[in-house]
Each structure stands twice: as C-alpha cells, then as structure tokens.
C-alpha positions as CSV (number, residue, x, y, z in Angstrom):
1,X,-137.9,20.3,92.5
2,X,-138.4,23.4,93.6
3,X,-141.5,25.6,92.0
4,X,-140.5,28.8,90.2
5,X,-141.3,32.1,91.8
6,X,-145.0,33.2,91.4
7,X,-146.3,29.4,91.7
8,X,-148.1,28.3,95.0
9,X,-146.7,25.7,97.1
10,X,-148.0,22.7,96.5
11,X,-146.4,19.1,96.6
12,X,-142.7,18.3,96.2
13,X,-142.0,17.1,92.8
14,X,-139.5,15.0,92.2
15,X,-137.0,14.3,89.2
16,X,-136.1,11.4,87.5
17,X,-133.9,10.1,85.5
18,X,-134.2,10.1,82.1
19,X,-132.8,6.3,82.0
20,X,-136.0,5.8,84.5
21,X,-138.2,7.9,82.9
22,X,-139.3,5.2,80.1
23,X,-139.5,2.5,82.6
24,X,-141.9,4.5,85.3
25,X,-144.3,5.5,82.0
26,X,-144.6,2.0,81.3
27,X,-145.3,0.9,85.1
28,X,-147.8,4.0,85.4
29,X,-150.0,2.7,82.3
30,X,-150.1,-1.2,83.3
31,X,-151.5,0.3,86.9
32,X,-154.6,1.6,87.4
33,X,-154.9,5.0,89.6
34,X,-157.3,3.3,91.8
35,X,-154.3,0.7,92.4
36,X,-151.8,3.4,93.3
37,X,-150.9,3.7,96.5
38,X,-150.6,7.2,97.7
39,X,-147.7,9.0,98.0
40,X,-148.0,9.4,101.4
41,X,-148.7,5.5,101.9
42,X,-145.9,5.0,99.6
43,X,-143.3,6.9,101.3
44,X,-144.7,6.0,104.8
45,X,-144.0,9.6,105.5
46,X,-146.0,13.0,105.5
47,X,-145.7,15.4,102.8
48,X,-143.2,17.9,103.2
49,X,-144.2,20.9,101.8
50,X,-141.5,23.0,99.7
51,X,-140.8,25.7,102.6
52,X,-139.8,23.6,105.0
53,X,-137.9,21.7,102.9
54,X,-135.9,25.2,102.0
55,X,-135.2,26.3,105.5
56,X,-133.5,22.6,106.4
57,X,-131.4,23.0,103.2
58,X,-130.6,26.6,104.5
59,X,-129.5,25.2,108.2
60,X,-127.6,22.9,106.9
61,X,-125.5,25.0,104.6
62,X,-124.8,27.1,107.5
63,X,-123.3,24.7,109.4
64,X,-122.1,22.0,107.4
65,X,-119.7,20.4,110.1
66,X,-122.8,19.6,112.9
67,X,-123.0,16.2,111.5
68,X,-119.2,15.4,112.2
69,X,-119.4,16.6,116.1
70,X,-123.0,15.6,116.9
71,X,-124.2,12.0,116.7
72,X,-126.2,10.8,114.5
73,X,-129.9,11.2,114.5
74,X,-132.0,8.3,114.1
75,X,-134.3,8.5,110.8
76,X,-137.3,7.4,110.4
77,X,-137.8,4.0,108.3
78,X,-138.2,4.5,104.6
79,X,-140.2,2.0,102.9
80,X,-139.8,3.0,99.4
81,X,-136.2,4.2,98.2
82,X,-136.2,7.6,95.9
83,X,-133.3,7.4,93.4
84,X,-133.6,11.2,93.5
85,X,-133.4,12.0,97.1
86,X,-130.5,9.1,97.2
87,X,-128.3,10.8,94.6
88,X,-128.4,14.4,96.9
89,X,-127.7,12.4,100.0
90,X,-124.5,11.1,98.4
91,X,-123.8,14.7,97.3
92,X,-124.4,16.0,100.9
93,X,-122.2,13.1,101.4
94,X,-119.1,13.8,99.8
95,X,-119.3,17.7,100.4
96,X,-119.5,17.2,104.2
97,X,-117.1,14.6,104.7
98,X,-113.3,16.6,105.6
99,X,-110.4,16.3,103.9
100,X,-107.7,14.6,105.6
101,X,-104.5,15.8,105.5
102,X,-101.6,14.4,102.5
103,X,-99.9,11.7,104.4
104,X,-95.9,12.6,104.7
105,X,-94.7,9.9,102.8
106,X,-91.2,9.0,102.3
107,X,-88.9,10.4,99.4
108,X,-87.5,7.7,97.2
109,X,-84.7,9.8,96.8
110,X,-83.2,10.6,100.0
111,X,-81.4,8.1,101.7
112,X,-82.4,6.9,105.0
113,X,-79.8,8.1,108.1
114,X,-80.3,4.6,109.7
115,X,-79.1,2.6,106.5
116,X,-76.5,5.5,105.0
117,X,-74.0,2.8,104.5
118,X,-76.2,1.2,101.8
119,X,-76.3,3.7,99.3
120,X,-73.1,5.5,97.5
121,X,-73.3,8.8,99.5
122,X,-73.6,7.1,102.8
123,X,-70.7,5.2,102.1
124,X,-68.8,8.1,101.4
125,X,-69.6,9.6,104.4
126,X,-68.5,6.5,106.3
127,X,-65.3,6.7,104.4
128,X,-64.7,9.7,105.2
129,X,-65.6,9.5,109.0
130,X,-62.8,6.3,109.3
131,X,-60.3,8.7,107.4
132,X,-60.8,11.6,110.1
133,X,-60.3,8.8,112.8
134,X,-57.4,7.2,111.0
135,X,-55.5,10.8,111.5
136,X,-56.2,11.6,115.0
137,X,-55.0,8.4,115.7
138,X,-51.8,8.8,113.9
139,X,-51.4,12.4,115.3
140,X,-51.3,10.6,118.8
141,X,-48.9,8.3,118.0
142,X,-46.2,11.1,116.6
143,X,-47.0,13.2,120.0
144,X,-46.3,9.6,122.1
145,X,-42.9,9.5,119.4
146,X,-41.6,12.7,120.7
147,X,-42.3,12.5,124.2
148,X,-40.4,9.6,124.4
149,X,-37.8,10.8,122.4
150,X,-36.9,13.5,124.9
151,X,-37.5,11.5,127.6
152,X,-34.7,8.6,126.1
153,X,-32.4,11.9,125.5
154,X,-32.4,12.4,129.7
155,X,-32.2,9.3,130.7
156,X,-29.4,8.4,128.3
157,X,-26.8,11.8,128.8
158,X,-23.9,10.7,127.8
159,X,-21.4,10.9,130.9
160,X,-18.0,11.4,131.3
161,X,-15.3,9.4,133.3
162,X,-13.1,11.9,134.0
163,X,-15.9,14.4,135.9
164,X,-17.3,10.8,138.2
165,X,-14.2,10.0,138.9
166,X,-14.3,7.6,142.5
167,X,-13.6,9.4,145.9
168,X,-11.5,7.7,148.2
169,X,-14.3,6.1,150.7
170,X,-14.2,4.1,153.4
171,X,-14.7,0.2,152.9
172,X,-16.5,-1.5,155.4
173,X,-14.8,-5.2,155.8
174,X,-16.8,-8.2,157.6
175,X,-13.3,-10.1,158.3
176,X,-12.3,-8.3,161.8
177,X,-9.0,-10.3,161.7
178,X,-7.5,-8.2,159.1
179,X,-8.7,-4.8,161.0
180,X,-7.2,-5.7,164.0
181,X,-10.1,-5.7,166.1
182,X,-10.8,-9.1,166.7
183,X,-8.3,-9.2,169.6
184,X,-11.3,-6.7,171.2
185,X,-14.1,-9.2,170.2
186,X,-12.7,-11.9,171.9
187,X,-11.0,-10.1,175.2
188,X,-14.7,-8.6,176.0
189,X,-15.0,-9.6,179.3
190,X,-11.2,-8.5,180.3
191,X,-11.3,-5.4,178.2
192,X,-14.4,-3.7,179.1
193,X,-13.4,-3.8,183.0
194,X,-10.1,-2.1,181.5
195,X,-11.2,0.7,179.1
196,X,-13.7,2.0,182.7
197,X,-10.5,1.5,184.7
198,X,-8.4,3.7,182.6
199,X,-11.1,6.1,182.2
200,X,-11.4,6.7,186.1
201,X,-7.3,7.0,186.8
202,X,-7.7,9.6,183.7
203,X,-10.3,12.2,185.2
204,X,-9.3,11.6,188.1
205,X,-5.4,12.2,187.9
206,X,-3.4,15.5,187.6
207,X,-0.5,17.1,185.9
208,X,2.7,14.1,185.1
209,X,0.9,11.4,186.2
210,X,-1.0,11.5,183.1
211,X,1.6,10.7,181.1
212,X,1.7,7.1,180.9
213,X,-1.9,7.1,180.5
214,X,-2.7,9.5,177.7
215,X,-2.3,8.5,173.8
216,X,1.5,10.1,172.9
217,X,2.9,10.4,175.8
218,X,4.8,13.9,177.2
219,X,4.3,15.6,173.7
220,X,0.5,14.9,173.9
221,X,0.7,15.8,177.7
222,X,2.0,19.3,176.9
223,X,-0.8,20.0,174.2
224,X,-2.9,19.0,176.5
225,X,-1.7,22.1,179.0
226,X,-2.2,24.7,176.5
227,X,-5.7,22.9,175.6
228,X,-7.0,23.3,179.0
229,X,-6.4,27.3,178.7
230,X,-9.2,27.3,175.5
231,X,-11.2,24.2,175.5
232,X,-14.4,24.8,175.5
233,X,-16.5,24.7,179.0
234,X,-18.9,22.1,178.4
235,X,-18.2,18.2,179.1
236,X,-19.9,15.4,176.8
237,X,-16.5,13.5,176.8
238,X,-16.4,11.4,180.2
239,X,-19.4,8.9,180.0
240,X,-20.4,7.7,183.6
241,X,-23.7,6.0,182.9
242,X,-25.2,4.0,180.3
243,X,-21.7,3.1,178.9
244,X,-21.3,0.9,175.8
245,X,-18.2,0.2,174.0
246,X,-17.6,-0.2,170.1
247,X,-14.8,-1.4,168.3
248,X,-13.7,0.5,165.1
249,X,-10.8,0.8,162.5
250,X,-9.6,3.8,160.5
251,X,-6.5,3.4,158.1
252,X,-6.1,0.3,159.5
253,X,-5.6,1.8,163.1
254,X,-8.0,-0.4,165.5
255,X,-9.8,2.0,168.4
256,X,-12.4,1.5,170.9
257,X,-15.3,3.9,171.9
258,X,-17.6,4.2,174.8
259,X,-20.6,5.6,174.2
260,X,-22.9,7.0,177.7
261,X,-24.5,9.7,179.3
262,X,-22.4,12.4,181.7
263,X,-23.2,14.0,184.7
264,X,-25.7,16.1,183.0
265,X,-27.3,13.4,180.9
266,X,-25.5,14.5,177.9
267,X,-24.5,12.3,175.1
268,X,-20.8,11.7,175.9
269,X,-18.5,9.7,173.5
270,X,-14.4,8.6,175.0
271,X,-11.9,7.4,172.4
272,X,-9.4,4.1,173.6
273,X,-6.5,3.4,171.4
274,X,-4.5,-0.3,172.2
275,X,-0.6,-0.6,172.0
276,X,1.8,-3.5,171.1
277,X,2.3,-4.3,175.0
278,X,-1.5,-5.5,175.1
279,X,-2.2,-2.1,176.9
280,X,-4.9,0.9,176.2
281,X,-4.1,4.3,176.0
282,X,-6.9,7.5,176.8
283,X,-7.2,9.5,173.3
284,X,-7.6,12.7,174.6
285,X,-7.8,14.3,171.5
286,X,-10.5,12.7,170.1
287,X,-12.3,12.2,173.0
288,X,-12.7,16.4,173.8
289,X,-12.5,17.7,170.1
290,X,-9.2,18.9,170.4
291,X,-9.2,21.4,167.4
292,X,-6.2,24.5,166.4
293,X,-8.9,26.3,165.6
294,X,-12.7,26.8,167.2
295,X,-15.9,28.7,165.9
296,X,-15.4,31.2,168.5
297,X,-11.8,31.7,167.9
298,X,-12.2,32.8,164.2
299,X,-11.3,36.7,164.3
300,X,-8.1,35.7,165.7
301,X,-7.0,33.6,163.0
302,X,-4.3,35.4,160.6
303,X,-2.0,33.9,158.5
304,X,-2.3,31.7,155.4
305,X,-1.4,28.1,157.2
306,X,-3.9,25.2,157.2
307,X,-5.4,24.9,161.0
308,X,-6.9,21.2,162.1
309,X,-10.1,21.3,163.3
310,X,-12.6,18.5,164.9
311,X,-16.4,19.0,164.6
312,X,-19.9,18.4,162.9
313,X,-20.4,19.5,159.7
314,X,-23.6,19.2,157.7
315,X,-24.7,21.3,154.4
316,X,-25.9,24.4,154.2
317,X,-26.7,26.9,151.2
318,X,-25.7,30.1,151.8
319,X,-23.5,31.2,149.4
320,X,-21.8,35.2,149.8
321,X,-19.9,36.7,146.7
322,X,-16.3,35.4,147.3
323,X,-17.5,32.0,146.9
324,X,-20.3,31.5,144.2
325,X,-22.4,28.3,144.3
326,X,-20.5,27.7,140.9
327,X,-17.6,26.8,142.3
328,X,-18.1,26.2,145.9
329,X,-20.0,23.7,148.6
330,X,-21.5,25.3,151.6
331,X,-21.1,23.7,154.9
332,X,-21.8,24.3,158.4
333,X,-19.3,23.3,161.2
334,X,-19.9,23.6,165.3
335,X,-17.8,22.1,168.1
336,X,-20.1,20.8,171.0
337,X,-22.1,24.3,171.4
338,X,-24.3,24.7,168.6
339,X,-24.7,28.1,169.0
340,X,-21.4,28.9,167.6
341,X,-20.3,27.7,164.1
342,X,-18.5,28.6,160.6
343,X,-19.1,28.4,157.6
344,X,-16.7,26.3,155.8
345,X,-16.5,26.3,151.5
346,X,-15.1,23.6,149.6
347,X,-14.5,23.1,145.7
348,X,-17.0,21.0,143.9
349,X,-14.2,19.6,142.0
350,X,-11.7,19.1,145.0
351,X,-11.0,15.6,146.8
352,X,-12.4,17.0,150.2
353,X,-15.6,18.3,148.7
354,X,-15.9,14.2,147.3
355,X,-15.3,12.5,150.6
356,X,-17.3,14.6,152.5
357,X,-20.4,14.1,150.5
358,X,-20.2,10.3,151.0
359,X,-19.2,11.0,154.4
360,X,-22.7,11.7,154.9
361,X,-23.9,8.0,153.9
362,X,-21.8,6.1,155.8
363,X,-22.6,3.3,158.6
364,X,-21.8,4.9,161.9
365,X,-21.7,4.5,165.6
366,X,-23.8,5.7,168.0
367,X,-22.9,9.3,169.0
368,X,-20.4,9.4,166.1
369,X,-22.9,11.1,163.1
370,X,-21.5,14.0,161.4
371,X,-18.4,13.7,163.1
372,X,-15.1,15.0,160.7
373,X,-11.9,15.5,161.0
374,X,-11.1,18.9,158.5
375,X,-7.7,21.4,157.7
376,X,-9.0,24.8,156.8
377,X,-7.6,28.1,156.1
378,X,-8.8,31.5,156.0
379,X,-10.9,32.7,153.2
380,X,-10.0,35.0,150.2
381,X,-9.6,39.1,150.6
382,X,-13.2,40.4,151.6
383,X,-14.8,37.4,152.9
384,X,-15.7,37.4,156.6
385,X,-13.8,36.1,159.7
386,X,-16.1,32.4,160.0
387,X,-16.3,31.6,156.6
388,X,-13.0,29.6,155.6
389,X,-12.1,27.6,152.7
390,X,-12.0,23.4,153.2
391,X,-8.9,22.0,152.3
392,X,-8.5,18.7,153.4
393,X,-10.4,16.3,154.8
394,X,-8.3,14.1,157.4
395,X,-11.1,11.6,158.6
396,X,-14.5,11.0,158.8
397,X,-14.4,10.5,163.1
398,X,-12.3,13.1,165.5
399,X,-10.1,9.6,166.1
400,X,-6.8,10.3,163.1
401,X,-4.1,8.2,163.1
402,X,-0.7,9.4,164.3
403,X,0.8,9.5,161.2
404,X,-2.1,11.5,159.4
405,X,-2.4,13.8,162.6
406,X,1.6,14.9,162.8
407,X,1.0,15.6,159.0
C-alpha cells in the first residue's frame, strides 16, 4: 500500500483480506513478539522501500510486452507466499498476456463446395450442371443428323436412264477362235518370217508392182499416188529394228501389227491385214496415217462434206464462243508432227463424244495409245480454220475395216 502524499517513506504495508483479516488477529495474539520472525527473515528478502517499488511499476507500464519477447528472469526463492502480492501478479498476469485472434470457424449454414451434393442447393446445382450437358449433347447429335442428311442426298441423286445411256465400246473377248486370230497364234513361226518379207518387197518396190501387195488393190494403189504428193515428210511407219508383231481384231476384221524402231530410232508401227487365199496384204493406210484432211491443210478446207482423218487425240479445255463448254468437248488432234494440230469439238450428248471418252480406257497395244479414226467437218460461221466439229468416230486404231472406210 502505497503512503499518502506528505507521509515519509517507511516500510511497505501490505493489505489483506478481510476473510484473512480475523484469522491473522487471532494468530498475532497466540504469538509472542519476541517469537516473530522478522519480516525480513520471513520473506527471506530485503525490504523494498516504496520508491523503488513505484519506478518498477512505472517500467513496466511502459512496456508491457518485454516479458513476451525476453526470457524469463529467474526470481529469487520466496519462503513465505503473500496472498496480496499473489493476487497483483495474477492481475499483471491476465493484462499482459495477448489476445489471440477469433479462430475462423466454420458457418453451419453454408454448405461445404466439397460435399454440395449433400444438401438441397448443391443438388440443385448438380441438376442443373447434367441438364446443361444433356443439351449440348443433343445439339451434337442434330448437327451429326443434318450432315448426314445432305451427305445421303449426294450420294443418292436420283439418275436417269435415258441421259447414261451405254456407248457402243469395244469388247475384249479371251476366245481368239471367234476373232479370227487364232490362225496367227498358231502360224507364228511361218507368219512372222512372212509379215518382214512383205514389208521389205513393199519399201522397196515402185509404181504397178505394188499392186498385188498393197491392201485394195489398183484403187488403193491410185490413192496412194495422190498421197505421196501431201503426206507428211517424216517416217515412223517402216519398223527395221526391234520388231514385234501383235495380233488384233476390230469389227470382227483380224489384223496384225509390228511394232519397232526406224532408221531414226523412232517409234514406228506397220499394219498387216490376211486374205481368204492364206496370204497378207501391206495396209498402207493405216500404216502412214493416211488422212483427207491434215492439221496443216486446214485453211484449204471449204465445203460442208465430212473429211476422214487418222491421228491422236487427247482432251483439251479450250473452249472459243462458237462452241461453249455447255454444249461441246474440246479435243486436240496431231498427225505424227506434234507441232501442228486442231482443235476438234464434239457434242456432249452425241455418240462420238461417248466412244471417244471410253476410248481413252481401253487396253491397247504398244505404239497404238490415242490412236482414232474420226470424220470431221468444218466449224460454224466465225469459228477459225483448225477448229472443226467431230462427227463421227469410225475406230479407235487408224486400222477401219473396208466396209466402214468406203462409207
């Protein structure tokens, strides 16, 4: 207890409690004085006077958290325990000791993410996620429903018979007795020697004496004459090296070809045609490309009449005004020079256009490919000198039967 202003220091007094108070007057009389111990035996400490005593109590105020950073100091022993002075180190206790922070405890009331499914809005939720799902997935299978509803609609056009009518094609047939040409297969020692015979007495004979060697006889000899006036000067049609013969049937018309290499190493192709007697015949026609009409004979062409002509023809797509790609199929056609062609135009719809389009899948023989037989005539008011109209086409080799050829 601290004195009140004006007293001298003197000891520290202490304060008791009134439930002690009766206790420590009774405990004071039964003792005598001289029995006492002091207060400084008592205690076991020295007597702190009241100054001291203020100034720790001011320290400590002034920094009340030094006991939480710095370890504790060691006190010394106390033999004899003061209620008082136990009560205020409790207080000092409990007013230094910090206040921890409110623990975040969970609310009751909200529903844990984890376990949503277990209360009535998580399940709700969950509904509501397989719904979302449930519609995408049906949304895909309408977009697969019409994809494949326009894709069934292509693949299934309805088609009519009269527009695919068949062309008339050529029919390969694995029984050579019915074609005529087995007769070759099994004379191939004797007719070999024969067909290079022939060929020789042919090149190397002159004016009547071809006669009885050349398919047709005089009348082919004298369209030969007027042939040799405008064929064109280079060879390709008198094999010397290299030579391999073929047998083949058009119509029904057994032929032979040799196939070899000329003077210059140029692919060269001879046509062989074999008469009731047993004997062949030099197909002179077919053999140099005899044609009424060649690329580089176009601007003399007048007339309206249909004009035979022998050469290769593949497809093309140029297409000028008088005939529109609508109605017409572009083709290019050279004789043995490349460098000079026409243009040749046949109707989609037409038989000629038909055959030669499946000409160009045929089986052929070496030397032979894109080899056709055509009758053209001149193209309509305003077109150009080399591009001609297709009319017919006669046969898919420059070998045509006699009866097809005279027509």
């Amino acid at each position: 207890m601290l004195p009140e202003p004006g007293q001298s220091p003197g000891r520290l007094q202490r304060r008791i409690p009134v439930w002690n108070a009766a206790r420590h007057m009774r405990t004071k009389r039964s003792i005598p004085e001289s029995d006492l111990p002091s207060e400084t035996e008592a205690t076991g400490e020295e007597v702190i006077d009241e100054e001291t005593l203020f100034e720790e109590g001011l320290g400590d105020l002034d920094d009340p958290l030094t006991d939480l950073s710095e370890p504790s100091r060691p006190s010394p022993s106390i033999l004899a325990r003061d209620p008082v002075r136990d009560e205020m180190s409790r207080s000092g206790e409990l007013w230094r000791q910090p206040v921890s922070p409110p623990e975040n405890r969970p609310d009751p009331g909200r529903s844990d993410g984890g376990n949503s499914r277990l209360g009535p809005q998580g399940e709700a939720a969950w509904a509501r996620r397989q719904t979302a799902s449930l519609w995408w997935v049906l949304a895909g299978a309408v977009c697969i429903g019409i994809v494949w509803i326009f894709l069934s609609r292509s693949f299934d056009n309805p088609v009519d018979p009269a527009e695919l009518s068949e062309p008339k094609r050529l029919r390969m047939n694995e029984d050579v007795g019915e074609d005529g040409i087995t007769d070759f297969v099994a004379r191939t020692s004797q007719v070999l020697p024969a067909i290079e015979q022939l060929l020789e007495k042919v090149n190397a004979g002159e004016g009547t004496d071809l006669i009885p060697l050349l398919r047709g006889g005089e009348e082919s000899f004298r369209t030969r004459q007027m042939w040799l006036d405008r064929q064109p000067p280079s060879t390709g049609y008198y094999p010397v090296t290299e030579r391999q013969l073929y047998a083949a049937v058009s119509n029904g018309h057994p032929y032979l070809i040799m196939v070899g290499l000329d003077e210059t190493y140029a692919e060269a192709v001879a046509y062989f045609t074999s008469e009731a007697d047993g004997t062949f015949k030099y197909d002179w026609e077919a053999s140099e490309g005899y044609s009424e009409l060649l690329p580089g004979e176009v601007d003399q062409h007048t007339g309206d009449g249909l004009k035979l002509i022998r050469g290769v023809v593949l497809p093309s797509s140029f297409y000028p005004p008088k005939f529109p790609e609508e109605d017409f199929q572009c083709y290019t056609l050279h004789h043995r020079d490349r460098g000079e062609f026409m243009w040749l135009f046949a109707r989609r719809s037409s038989e000629a256009n038909k055959r030669i389009v499946s000409n160009f899948s045929r089986r052929v023989t070496q030397g032979t490919l894109g080899r056709v037989t055509v009758r053209v005539r001149k193209g309509p008011e305003g077109a150009r000198a080399n591009q001609l109209e297709l009319v017919e086409f006669v046969n898919s080799d420059w070998f045509v039967p006699l009866t097809d050829a005279s027509s």
